[in-house]
PyMOL CGO cylinders between C-alpha atoms (Angstrom):
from pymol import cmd
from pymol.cgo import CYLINDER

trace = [
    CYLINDER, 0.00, 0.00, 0.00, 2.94, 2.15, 1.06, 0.3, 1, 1, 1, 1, 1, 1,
    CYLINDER, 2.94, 2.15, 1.06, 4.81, 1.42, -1.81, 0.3, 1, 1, 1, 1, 1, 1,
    CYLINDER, 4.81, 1.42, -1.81, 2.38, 2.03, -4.72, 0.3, 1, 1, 1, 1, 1, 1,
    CYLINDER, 2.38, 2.03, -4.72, 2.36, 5.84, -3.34, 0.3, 1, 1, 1, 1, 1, 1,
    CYLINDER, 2.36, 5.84, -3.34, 5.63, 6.72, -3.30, 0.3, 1, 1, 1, 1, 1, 1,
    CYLINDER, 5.63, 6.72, -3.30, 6.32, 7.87, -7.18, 0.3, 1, 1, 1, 1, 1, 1,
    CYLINDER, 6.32, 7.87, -7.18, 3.01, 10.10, -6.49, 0.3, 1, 1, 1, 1, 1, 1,
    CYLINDER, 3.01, 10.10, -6.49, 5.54, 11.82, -3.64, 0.3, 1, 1, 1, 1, 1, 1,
    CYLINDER, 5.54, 11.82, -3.64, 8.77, 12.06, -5.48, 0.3, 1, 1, 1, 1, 1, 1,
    CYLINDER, 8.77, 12.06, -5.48, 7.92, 15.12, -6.67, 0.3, 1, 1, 1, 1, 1, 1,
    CYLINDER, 7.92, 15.12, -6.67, 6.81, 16.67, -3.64, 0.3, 1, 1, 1, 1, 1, 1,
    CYLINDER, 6.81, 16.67, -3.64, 9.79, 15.54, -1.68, 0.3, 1, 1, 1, 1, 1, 1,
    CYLINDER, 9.79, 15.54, -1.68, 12.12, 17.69, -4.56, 0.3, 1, 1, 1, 1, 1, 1,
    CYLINDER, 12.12, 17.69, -4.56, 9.57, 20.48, -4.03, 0.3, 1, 1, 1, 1, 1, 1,
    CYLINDER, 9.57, 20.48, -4.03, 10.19, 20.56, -0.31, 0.3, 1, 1, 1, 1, 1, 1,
    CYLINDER, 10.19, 20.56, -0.31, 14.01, 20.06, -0.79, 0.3, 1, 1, 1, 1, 1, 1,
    CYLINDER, 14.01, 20.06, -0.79, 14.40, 22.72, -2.83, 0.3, 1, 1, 1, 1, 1, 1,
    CYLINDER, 14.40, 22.72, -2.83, 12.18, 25.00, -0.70, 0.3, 1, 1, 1, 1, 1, 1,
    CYLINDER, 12.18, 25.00, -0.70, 14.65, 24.14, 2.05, 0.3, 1, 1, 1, 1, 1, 1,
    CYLINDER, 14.65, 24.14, 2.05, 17.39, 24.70, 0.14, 0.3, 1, 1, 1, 1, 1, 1,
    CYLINDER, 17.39, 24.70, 0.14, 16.33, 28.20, -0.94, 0.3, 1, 1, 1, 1, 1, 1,
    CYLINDER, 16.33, 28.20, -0.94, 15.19, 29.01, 2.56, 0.3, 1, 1, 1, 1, 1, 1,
    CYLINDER, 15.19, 29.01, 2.56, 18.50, 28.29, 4.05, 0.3, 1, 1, 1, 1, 1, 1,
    CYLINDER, 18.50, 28.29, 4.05, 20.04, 29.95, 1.86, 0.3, 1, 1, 1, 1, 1, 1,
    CYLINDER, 20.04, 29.95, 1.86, 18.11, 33.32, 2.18, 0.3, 1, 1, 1, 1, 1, 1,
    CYLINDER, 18.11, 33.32, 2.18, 18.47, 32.69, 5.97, 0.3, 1, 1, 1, 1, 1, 1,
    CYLINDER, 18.47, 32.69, 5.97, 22.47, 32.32, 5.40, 0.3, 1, 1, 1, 1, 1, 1,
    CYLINDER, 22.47, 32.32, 5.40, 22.39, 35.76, 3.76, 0.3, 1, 1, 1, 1, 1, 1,
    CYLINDER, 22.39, 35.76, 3.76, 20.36, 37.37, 6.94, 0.3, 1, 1, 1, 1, 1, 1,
    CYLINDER, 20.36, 37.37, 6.94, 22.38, 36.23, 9.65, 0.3, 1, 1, 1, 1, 1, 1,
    CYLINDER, 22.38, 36.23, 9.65, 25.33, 38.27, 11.30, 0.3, 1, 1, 1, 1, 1, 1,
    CYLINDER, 25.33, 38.27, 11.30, 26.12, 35.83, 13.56, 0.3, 1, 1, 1, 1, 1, 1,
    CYLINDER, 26.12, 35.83, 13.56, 28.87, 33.33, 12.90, 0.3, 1, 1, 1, 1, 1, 1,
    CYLINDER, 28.87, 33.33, 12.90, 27.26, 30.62, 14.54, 0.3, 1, 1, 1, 1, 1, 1,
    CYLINDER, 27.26, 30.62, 14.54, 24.31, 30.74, 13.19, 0.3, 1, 1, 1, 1, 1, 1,
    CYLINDER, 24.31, 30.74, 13.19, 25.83, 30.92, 10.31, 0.3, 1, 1, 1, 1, 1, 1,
    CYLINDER, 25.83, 30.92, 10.31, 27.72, 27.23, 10.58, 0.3, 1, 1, 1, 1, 1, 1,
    CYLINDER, 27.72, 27.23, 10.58, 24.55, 25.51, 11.93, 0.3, 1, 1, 1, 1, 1, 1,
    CYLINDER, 24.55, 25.51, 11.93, 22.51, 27.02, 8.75, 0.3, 1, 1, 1, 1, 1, 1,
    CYLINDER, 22.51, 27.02, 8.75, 25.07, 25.09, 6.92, 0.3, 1, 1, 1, 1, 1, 1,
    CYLINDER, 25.07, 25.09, 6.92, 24.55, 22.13, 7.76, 0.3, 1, 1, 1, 1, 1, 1,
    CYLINDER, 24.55, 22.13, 7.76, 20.77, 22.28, 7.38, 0.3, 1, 1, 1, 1, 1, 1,
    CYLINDER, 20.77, 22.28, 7.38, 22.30, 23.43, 3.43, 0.3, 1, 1, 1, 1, 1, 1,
    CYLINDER, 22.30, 23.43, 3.43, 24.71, 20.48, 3.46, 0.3, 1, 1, 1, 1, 1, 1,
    CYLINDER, 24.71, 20.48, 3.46, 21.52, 18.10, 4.57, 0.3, 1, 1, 1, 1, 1, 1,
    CYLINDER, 21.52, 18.10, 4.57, 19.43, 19.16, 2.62, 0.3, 1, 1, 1, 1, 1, 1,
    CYLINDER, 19.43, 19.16, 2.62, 21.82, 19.16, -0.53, 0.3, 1, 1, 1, 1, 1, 1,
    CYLINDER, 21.82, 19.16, -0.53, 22.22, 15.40, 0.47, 0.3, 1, 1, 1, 1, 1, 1,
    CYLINDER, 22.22, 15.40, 0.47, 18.08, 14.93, -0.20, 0.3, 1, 1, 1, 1, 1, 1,
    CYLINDER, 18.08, 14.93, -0.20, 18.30, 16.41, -3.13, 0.3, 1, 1, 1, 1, 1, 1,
    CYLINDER, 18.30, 16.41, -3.13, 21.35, 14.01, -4.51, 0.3, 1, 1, 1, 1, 1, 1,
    CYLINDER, 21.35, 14.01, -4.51, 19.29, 10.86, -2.66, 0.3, 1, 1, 1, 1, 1, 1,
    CYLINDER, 19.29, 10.86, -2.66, 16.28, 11.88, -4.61, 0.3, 1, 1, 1, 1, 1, 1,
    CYLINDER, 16.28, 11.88, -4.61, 17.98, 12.55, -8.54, 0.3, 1, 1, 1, 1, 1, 1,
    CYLINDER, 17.98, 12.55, -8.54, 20.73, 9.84, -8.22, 0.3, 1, 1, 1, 1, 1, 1,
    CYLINDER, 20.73, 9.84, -8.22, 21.56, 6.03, -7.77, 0.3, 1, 1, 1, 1, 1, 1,
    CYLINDER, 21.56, 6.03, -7.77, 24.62, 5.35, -8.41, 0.3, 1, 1, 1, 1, 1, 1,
    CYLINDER, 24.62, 5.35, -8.41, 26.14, 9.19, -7.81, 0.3, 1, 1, 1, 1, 1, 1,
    CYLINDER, 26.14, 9.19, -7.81, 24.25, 9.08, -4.44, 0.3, 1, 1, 1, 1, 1, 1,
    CYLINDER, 24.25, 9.08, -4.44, 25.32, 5.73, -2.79, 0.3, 1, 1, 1, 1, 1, 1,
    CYLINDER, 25.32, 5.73, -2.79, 29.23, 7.42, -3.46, 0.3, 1, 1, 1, 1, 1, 1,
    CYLINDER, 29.23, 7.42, -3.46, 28.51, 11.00, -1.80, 0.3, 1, 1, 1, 1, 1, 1,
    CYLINDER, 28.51, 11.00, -1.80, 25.95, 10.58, 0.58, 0.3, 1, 1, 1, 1, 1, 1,
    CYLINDER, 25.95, 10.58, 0.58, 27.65, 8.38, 3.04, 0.3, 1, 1, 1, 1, 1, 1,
    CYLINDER, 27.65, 8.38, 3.04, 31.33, 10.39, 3.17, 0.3, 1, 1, 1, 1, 1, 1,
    CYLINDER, 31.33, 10.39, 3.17, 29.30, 13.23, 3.18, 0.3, 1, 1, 1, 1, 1, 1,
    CYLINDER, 29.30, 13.23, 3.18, 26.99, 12.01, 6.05, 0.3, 1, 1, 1, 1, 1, 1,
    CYLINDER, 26.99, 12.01, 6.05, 30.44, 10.96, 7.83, 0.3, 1, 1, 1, 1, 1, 1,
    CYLINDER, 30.44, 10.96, 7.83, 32.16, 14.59, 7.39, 0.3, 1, 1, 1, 1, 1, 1,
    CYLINDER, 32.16, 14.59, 7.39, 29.20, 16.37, 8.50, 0.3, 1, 1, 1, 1, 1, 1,
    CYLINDER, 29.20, 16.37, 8.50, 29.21, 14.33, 11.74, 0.3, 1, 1, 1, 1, 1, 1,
    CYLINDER, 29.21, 14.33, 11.74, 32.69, 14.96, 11.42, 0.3, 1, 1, 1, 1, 1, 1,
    CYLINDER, 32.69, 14.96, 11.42, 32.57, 18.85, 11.42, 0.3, 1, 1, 1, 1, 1, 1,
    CYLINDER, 32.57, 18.85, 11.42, 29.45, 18.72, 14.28, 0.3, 1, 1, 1, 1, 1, 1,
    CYLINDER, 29.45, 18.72, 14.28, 30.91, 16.61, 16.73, 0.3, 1, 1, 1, 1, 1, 1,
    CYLINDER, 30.91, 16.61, 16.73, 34.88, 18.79, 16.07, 0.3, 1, 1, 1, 1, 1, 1,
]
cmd.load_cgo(trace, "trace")
């Protein structure tokens, strides 16, 4: 049942990636603070990884798990 609606939400998920992407993005040029400023990107660096777990195969199984692993990286430094 699950399965037979999720090409009907592929489309929606890159519609709310995107909106994310452009949201952090406007909220990256707002900010003073430098703080802020690191934790908005990594809601950009998360939300960049949707968008490459949504268009690829292949291209996605290489960069979303190093990139998973440096942004741990980089949060837990």
């Amino acid at each position: 049942m699950i399965l037979e609606n999720i090409p009907s939400l592929y489309p929606a998920g890159l519609a709310v990636a995107f909106a994310a992407i452009i949201i952090a993005f406007f909220a990256m040029f707002r900010e003073k603070e430098d703080i802020h400023k690191l934790i908005i990107v990594d809601l950009i660096e998360i939300t960049g990884l949707v968008v490459i777990a949504l268009l690829a195969t292949d291209l996605a199984e290489a960069l979303i798990l190093p990139g998973l692993v440096v942004g741990i990286a980089e949060i837990l430094a």
